[in-house]
DSSP file (Angstrom, degrees, kcal/mol; ACC not computed):
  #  RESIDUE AA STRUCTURE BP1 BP2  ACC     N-H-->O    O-->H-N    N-H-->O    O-->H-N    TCO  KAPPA ALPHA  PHI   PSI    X-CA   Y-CA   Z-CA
    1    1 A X              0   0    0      0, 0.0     2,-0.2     0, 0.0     0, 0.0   0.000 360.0 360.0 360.0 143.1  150.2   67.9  115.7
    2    2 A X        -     0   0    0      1,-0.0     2,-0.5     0, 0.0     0, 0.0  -0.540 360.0-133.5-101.3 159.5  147.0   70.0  115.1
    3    3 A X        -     0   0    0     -2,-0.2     2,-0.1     0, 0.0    -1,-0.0  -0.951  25.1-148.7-113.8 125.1  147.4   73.5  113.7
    4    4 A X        -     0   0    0     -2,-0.5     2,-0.4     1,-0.0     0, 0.0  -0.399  15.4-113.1 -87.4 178.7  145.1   76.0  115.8
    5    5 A X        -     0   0    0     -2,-0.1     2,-0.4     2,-0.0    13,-0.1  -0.854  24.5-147.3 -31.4 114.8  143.6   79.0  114.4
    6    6 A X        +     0   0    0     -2,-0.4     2,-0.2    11,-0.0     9,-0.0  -0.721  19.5 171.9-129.0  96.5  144.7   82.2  115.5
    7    7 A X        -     0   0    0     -2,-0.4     9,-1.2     7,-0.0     2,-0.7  -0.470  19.6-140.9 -72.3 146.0  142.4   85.5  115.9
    8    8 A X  B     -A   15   0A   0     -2,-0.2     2,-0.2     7,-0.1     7,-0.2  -0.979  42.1 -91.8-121.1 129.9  143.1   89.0  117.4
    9    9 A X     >  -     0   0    0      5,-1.2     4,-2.8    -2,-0.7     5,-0.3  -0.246  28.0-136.3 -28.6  95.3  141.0   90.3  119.0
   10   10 A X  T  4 S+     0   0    0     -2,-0.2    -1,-0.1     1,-0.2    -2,-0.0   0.321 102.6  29.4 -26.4 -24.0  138.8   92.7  116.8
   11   11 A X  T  4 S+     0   0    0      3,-0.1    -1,-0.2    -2,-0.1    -2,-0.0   0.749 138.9  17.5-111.0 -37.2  138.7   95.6  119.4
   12   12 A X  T  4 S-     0   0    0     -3,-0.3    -2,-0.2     2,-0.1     3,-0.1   1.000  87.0-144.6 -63.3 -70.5  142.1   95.3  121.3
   13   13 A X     <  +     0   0    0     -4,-2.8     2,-0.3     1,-0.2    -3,-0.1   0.252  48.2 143.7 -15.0  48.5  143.5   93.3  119.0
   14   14 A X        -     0   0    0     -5,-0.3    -5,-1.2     1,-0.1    22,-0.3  -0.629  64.5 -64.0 -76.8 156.5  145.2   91.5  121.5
   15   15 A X  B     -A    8   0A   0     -2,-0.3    21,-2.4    -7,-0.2    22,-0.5   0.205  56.5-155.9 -46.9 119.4  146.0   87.5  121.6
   16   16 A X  E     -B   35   0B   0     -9,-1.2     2,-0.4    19,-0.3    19,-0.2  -0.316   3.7-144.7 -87.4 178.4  142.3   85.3  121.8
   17   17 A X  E     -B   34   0B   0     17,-1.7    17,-1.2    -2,-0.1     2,-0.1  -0.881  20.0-116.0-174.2 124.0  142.1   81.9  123.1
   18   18 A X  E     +B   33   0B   0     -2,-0.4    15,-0.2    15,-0.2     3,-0.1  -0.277  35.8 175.8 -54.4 115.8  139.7   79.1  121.7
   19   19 A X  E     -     0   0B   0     13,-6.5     2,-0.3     1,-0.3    14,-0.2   0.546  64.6 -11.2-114.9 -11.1  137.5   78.7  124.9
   20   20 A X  E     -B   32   0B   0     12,-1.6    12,-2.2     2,-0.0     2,-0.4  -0.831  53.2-174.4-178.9 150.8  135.1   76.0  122.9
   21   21 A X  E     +B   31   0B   0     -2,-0.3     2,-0.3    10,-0.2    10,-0.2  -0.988   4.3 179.5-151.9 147.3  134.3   74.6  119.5
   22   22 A X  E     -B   30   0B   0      8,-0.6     8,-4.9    -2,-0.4     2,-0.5  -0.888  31.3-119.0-143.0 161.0  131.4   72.1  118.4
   23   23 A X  E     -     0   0B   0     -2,-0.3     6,-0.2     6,-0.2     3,-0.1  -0.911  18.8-166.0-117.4 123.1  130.9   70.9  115.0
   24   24 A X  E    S-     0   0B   0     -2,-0.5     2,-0.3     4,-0.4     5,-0.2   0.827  72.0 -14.8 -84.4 -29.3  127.6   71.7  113.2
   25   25 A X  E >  S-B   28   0B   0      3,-1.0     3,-2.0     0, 0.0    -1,-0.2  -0.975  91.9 -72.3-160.9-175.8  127.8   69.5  110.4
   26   26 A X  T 3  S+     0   0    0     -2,-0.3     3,-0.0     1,-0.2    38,-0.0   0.688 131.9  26.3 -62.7   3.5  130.6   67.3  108.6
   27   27 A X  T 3  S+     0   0    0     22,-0.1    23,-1.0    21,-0.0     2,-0.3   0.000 110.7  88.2-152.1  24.4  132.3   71.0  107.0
   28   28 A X  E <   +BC  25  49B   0     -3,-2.0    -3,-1.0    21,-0.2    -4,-0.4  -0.989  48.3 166.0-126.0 151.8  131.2   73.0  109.4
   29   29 A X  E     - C   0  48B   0     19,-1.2    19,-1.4    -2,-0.3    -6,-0.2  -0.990  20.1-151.1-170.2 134.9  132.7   74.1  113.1
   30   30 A X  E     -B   22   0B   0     -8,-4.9    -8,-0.6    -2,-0.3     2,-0.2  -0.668  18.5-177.7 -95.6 162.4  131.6   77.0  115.7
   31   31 A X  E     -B   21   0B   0     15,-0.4    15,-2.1    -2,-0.2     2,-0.5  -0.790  12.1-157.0-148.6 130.2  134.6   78.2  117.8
   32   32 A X  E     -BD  20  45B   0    -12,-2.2   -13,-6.5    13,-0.2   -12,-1.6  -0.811  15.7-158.4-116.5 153.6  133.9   80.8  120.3
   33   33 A X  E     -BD  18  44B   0     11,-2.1    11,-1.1    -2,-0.5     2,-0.2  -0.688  11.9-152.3-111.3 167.2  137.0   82.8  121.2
   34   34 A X  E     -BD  17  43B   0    -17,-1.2   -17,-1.7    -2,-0.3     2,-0.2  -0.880  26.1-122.5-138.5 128.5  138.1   85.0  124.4
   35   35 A X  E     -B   16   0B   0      7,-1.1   -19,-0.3    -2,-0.2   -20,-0.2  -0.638  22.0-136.6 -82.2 148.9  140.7   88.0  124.0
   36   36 A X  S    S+     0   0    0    -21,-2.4   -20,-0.1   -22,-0.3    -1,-0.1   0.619  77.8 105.2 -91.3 -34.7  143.2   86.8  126.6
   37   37 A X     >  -     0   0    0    -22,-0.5     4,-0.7   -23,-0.2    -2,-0.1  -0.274  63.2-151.1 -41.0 136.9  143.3   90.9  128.0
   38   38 A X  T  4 S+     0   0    0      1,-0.1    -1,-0.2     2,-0.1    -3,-0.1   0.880  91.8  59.7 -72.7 -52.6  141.3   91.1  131.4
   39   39 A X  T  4 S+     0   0    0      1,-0.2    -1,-0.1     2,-0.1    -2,-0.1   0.712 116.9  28.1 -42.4 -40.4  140.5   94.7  130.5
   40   40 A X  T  4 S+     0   0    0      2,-0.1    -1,-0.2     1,-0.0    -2,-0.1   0.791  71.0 174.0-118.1 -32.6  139.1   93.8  127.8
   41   41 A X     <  +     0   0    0     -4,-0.7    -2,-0.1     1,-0.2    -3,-0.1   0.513  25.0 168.5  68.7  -1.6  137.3   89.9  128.0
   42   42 A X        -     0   0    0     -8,-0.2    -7,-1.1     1,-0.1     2,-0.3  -0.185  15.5-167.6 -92.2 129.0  135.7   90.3  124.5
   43   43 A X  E     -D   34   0B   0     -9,-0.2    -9,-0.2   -27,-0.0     2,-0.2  -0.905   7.9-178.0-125.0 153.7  134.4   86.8  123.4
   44   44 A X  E     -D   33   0B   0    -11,-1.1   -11,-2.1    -2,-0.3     2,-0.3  -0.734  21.3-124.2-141.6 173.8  133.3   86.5  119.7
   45   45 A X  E     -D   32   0B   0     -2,-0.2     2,-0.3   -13,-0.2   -13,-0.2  -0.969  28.2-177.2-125.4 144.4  131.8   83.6  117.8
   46   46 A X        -     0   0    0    -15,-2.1     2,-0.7    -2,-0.3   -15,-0.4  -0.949  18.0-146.4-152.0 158.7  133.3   82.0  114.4
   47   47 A X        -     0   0    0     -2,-0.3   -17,-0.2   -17,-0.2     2,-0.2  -0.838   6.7-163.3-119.1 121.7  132.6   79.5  112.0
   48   48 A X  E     -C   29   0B   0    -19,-1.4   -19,-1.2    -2,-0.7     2,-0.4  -0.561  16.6-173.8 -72.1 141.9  135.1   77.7  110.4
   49   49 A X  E     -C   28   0B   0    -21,-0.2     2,-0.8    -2,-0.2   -21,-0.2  -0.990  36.3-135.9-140.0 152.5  134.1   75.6  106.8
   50   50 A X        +     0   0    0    -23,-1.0     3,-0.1    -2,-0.4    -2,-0.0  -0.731  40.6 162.0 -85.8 110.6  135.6   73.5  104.7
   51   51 A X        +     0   0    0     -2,-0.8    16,-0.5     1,-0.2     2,-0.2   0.402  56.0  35.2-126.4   9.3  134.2   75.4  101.1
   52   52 A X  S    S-     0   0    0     14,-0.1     2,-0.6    16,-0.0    16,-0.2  -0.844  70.7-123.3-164.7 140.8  136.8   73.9   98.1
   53   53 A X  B     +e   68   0C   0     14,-0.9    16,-0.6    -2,-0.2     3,-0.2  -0.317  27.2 170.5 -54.5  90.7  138.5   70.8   97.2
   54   54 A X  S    S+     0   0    0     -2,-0.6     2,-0.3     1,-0.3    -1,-0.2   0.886  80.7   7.5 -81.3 -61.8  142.5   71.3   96.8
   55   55 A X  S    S-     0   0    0     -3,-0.1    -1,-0.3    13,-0.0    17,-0.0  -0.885  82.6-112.7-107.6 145.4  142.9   67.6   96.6
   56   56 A X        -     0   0    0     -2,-0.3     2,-0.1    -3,-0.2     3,-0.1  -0.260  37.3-112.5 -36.6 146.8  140.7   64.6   96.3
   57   57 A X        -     0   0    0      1,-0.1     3,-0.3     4,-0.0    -1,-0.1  -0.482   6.4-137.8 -64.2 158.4  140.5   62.3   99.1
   58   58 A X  S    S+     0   0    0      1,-0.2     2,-0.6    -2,-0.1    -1,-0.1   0.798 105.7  35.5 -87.3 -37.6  141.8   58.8   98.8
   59   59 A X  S    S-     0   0    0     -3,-0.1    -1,-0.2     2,-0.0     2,-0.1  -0.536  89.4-159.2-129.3 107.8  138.8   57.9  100.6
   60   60 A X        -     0   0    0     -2,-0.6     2,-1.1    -3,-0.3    -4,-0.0  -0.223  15.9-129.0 -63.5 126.1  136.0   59.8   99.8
   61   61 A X    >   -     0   0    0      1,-0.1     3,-2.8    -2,-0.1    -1,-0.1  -0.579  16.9-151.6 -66.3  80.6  132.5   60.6  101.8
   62   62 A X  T 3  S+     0   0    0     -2,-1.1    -1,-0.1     1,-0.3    -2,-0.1   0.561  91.5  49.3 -14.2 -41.0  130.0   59.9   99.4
   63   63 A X  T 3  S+     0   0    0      1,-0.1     2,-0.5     2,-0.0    -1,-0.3   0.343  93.5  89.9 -96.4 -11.0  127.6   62.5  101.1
   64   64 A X    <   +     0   0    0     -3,-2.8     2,-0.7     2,-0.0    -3,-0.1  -0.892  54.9 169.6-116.8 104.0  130.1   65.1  101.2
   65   65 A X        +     0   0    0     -2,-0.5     2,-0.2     2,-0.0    -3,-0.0  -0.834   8.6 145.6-137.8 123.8  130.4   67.6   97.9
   66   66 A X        -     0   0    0     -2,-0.7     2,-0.2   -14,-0.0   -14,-0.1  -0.903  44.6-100.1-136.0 172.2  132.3   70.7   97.3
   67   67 A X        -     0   0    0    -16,-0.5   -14,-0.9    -2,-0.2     2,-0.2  -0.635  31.7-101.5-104.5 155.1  133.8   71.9   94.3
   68   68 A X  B     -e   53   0C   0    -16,-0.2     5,-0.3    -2,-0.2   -14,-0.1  -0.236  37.2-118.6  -7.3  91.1  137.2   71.9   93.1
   69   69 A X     >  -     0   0    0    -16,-0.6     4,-0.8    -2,-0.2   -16,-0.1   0.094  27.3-114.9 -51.0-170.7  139.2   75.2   93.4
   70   70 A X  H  > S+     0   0    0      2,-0.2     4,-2.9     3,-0.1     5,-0.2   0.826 112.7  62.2 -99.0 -25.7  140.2   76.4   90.3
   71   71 A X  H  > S+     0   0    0      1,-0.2     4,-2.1     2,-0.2     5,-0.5   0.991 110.1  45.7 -41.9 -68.3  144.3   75.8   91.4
   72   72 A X  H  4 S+     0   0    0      1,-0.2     4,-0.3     2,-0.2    -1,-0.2   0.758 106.4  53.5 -62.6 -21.4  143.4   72.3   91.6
   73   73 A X  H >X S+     0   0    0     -4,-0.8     4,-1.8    -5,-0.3     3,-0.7   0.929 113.4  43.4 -67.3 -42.0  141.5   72.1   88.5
   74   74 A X  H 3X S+     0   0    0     -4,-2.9     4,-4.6     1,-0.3     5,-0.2   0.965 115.2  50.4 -53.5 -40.1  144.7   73.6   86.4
   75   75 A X  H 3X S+     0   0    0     -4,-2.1     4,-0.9     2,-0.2    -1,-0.3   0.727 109.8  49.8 -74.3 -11.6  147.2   71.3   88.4
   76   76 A X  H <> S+     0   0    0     -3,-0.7     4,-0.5    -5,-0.5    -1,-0.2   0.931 112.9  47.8 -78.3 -50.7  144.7   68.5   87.4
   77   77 A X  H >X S+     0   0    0     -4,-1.8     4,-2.5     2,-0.2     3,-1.3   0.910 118.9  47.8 -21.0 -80.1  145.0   69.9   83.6
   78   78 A X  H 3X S+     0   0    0     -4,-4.6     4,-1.3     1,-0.3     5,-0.2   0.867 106.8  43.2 -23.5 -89.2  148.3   69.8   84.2
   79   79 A X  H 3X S+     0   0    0     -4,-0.9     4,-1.4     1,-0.2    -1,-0.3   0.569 119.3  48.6 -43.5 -38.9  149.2   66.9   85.6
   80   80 A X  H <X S+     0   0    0     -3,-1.3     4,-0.8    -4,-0.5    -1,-0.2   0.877 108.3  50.0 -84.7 -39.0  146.9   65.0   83.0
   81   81 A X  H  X S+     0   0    0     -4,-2.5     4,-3.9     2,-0.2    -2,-0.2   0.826 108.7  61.7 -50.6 -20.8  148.2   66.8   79.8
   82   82 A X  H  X S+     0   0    0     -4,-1.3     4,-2.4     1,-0.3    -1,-0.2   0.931 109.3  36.6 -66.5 -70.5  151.9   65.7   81.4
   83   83 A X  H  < S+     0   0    0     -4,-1.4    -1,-0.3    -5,-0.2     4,-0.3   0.364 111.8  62.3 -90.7  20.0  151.3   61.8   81.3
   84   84 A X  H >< S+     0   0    0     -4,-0.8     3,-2.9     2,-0.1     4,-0.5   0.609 115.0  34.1 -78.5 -66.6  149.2   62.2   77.7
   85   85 A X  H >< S+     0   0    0     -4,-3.9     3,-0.7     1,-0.3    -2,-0.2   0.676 119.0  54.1 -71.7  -2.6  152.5   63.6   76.0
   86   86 A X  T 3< S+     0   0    0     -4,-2.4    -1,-0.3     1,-0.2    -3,-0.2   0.844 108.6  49.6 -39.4 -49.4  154.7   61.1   78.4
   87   87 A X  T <         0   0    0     -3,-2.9    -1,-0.2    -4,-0.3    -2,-0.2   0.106 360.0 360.0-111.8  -1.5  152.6   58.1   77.1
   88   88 A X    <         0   0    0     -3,-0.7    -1,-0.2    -4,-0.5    -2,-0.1   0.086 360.0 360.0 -76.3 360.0  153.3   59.5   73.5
């Protein structure tokens, strides 16, 4: 099940509704929204991107590089200091 996005409308700030989305590149995605009010109709544009790493992929895009967040780098720290003194 896909998880939507949900904006309110910046002047109403009543309930929007995704009226179309294209994808501009492999971490990038327009979505233009509609306030669901008649009265008010206000359609807005936004761009979603993918802009830090929580986990690695298992299978990774070669062409595709963003950096680590800095949670995932401590939980990485973690997680290796964990199995040195385990393996000790």
């Amino acid at each position: 099940m896909a998880t939507r996005m949900m904006f309110l409308c910046p002047h109403c700030k009543g309930k929007t509704k995704t009226r179309t989305s294209r994808g501009l590149s492999p971490t990038l995605r327009e979505l233009i929204y509609q306030c669901e009010d008649p009265e008010c109709s206000y359609s807005f544009v936004v761009q979603a991107e993918a802009v830090r790493t929580l986990s690695p992929s298992g299978k990774p895009d070669p062409s595709i590089n963003l950096p680590q967040s800095p949670i995932a780098l401590v939980r990485a720290q973690t997680t290796t200091a964990g199995a040195t003194s385990a393996a000790a």
